[in-house]
DSSP file (Angstrom, degrees, kcal/mol; ACC not computed):
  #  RESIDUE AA STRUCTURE BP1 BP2  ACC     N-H-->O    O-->H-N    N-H-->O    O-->H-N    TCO  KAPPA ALPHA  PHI   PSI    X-CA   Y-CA   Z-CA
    1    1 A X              0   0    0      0, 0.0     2,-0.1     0, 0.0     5,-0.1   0.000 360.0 360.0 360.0 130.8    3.8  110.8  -17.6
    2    2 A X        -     0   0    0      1,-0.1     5,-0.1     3,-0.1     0, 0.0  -0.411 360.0-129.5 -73.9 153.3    2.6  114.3  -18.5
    3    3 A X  S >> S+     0   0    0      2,-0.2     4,-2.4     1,-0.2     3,-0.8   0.737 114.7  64.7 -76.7 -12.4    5.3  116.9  -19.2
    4    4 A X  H 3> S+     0   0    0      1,-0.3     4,-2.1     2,-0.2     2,-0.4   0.994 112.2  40.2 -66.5 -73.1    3.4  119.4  -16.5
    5    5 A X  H 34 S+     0   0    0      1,-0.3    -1,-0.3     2,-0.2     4,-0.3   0.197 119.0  47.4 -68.8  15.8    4.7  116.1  -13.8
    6    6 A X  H <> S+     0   0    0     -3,-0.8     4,-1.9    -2,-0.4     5,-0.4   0.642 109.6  46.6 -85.5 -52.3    8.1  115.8  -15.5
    7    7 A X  H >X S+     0   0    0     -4,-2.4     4,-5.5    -3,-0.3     3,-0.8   0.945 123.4  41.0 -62.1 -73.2    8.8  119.3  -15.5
    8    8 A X  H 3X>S+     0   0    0     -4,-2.1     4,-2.8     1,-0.3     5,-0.5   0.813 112.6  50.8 -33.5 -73.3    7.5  119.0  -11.5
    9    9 A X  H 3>5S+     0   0    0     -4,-0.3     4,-1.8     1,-0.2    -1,-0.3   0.850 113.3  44.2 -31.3 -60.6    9.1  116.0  -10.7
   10   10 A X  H <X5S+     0   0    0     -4,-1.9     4,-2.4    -3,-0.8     5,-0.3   0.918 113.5  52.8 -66.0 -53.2   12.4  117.3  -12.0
   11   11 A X  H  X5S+     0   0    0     -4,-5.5     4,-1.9    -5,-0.4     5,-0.3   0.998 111.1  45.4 -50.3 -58.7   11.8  120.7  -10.3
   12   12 A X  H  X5S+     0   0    0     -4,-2.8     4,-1.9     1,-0.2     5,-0.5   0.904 111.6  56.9 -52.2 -29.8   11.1  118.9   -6.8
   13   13 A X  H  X<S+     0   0    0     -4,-1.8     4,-1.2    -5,-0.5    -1,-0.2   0.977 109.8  43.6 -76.1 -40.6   14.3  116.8   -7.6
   14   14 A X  H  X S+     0   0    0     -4,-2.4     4,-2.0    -5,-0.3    -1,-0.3   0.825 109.6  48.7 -57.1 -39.1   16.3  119.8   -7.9
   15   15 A X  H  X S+     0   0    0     -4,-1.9     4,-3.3    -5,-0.3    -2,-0.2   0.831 113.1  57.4-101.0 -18.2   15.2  121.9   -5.0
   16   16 A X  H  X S+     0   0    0     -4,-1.9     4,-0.6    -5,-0.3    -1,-0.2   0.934 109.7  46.6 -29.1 -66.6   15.8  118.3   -2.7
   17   17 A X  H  X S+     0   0    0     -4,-1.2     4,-1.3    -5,-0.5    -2,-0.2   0.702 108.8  45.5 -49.6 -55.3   18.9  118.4   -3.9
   18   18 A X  H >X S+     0   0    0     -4,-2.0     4,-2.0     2,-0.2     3,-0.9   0.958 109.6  65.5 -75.8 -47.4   19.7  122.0   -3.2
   19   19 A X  H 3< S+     0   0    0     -4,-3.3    -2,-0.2     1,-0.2    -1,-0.2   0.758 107.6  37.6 -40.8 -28.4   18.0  121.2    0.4
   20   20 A X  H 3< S+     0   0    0     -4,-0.6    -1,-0.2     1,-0.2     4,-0.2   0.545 116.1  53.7-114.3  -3.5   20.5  118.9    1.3
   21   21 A X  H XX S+     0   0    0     -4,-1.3     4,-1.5    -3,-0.9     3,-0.8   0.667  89.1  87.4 -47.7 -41.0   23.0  120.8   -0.2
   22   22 A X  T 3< S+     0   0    0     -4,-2.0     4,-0.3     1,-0.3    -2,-0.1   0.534  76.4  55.1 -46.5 -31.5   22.1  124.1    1.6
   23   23 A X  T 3> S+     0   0    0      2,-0.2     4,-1.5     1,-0.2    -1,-0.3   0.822 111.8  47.7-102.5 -38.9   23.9  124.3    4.6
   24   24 A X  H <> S+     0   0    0     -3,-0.8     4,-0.6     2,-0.2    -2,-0.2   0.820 114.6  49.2 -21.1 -53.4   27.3  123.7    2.7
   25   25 A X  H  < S+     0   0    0     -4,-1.5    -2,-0.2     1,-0.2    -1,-0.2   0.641 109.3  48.8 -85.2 -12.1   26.2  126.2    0.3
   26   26 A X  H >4 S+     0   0    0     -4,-0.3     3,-2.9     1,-0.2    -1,-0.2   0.845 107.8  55.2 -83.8 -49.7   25.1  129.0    3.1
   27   27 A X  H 3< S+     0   0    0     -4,-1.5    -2,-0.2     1,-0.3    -1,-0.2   0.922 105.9  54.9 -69.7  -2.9   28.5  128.6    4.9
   28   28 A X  T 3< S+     0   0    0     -4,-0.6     2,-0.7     1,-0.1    -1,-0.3   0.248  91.6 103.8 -97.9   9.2   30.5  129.5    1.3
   29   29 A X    <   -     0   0    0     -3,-2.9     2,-1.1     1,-0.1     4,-0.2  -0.773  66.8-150.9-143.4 126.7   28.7  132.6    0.9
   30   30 A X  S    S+     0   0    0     -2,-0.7     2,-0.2     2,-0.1    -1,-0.1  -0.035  79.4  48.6 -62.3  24.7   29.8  135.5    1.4
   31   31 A X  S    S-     0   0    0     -2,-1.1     2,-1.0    -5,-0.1    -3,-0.0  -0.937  78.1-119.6-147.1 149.3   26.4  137.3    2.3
   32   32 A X        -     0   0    0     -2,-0.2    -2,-0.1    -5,-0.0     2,-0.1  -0.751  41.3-145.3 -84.9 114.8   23.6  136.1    5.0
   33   33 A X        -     0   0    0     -2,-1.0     2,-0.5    -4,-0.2    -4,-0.0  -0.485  14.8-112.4 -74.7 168.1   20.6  135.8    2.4
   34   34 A X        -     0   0    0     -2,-0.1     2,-0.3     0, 0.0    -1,-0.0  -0.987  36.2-173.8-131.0  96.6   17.1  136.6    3.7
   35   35 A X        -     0   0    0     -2,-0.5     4,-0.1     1,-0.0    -2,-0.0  -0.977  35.2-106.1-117.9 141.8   15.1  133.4    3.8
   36   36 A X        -     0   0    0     -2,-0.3     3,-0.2     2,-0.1    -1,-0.0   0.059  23.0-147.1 -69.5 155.1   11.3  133.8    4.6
   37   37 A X  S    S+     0   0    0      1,-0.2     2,-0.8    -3,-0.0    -1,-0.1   0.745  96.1  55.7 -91.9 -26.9   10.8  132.5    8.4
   38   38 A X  S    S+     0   0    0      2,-0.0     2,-0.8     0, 0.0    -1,-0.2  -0.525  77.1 164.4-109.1  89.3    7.4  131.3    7.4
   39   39 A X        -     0   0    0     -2,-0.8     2,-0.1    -3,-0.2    -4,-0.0  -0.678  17.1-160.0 -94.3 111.7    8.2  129.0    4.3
   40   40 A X        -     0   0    0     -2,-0.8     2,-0.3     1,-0.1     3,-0.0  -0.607  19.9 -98.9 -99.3 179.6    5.4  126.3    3.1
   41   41 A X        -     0   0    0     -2,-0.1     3,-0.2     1,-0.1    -1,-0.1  -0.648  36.8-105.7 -66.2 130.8    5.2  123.6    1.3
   42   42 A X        -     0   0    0     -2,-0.3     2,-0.3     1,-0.2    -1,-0.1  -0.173  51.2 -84.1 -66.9 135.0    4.1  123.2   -2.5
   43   43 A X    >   -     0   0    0      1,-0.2     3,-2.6     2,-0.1     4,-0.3  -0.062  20.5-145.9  14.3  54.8    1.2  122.0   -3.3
   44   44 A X  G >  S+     0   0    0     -2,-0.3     3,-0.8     1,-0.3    -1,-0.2   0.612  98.9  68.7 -65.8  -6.9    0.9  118.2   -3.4
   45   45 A X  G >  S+     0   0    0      1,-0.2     3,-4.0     2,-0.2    -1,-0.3   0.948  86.9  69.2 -37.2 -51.0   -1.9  118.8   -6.6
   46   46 A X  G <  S+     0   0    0     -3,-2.6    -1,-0.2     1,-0.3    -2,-0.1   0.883 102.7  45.0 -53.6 -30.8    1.2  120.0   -8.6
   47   47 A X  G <  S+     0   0    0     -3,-0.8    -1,-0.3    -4,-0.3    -2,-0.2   0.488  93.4  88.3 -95.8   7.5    2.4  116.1   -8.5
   48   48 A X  S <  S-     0   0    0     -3,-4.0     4,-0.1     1,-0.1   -43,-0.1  -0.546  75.1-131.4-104.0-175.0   -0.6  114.3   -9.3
   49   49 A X  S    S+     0   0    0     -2,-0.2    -1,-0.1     2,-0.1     2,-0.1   0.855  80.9  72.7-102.4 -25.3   -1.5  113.4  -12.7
   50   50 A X  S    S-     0   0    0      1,-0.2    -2,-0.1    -3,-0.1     0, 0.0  -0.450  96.4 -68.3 -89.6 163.9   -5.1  114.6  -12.7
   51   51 A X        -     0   0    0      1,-0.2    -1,-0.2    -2,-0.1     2,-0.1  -0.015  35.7-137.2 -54.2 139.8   -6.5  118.1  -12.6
   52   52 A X        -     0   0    0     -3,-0.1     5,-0.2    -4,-0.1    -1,-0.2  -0.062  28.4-123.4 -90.4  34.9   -6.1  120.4   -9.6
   53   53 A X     >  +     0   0    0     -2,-0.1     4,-2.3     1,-0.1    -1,-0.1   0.704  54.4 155.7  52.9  35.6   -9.3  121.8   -9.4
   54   54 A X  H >> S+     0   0    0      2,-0.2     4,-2.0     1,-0.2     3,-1.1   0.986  85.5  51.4 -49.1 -78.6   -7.6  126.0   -9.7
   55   55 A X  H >> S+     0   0    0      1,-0.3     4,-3.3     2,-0.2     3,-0.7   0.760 110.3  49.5 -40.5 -60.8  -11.4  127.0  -11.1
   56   56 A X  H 3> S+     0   0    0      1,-0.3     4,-2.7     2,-0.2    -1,-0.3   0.887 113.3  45.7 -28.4 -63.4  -12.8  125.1   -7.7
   57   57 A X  H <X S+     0   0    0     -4,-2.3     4,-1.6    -3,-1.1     5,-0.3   0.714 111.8  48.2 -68.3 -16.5  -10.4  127.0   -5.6
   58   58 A X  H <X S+     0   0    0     -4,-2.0     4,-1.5    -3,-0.7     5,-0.2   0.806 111.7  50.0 -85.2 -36.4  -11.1  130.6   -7.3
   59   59 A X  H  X S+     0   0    0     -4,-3.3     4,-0.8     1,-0.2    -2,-0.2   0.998 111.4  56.0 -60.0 -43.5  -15.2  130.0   -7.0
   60   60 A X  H >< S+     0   0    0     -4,-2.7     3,-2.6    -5,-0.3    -2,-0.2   0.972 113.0  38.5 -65.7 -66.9  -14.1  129.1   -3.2
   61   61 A X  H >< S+     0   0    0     -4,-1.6     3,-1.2     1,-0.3    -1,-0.2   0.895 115.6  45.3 -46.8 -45.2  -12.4  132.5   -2.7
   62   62 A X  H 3< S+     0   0    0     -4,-1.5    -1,-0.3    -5,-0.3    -2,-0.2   0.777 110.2  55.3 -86.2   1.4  -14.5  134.9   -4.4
   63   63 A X  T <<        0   0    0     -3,-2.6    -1,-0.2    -4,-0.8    -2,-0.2   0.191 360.0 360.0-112.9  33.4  -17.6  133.4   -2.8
   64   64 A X    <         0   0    0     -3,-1.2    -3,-0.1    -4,-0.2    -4,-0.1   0.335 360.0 360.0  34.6 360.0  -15.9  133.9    0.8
């Protein structure tokens, strides 16, 4: 396993974790935070082992 996909893995495993956490942790605080109404989902490249084609997606953009 590459340390890029441990680091990830470990990230995703964390913010899981806080997800099903969250609603515990919202009613224990003592300000309404401002979370975005349109919230996506990460990348599924970031978890795979092989390159995620960034350079592909920049030629795509800049050639409109």
């Amino acid at each position: 396993m590459t340390k890029r996909r441990a680091c990830l893995l470990a990230s995703w495993a964390f913010f899981y974790e806080l997800s099903v956490k969250l609603p515990d942790i919202l009613d224990q605080m003592e300000f309404v935070p401002h979370i975005a109404e349109n919230l996506k989902t990460m990348d599924e490249r970031l978890f795979r082992d092989e390159p995620m084609g960034l350079a592909q997606d920049i030629f795509e953009q800049q050639a409109g």
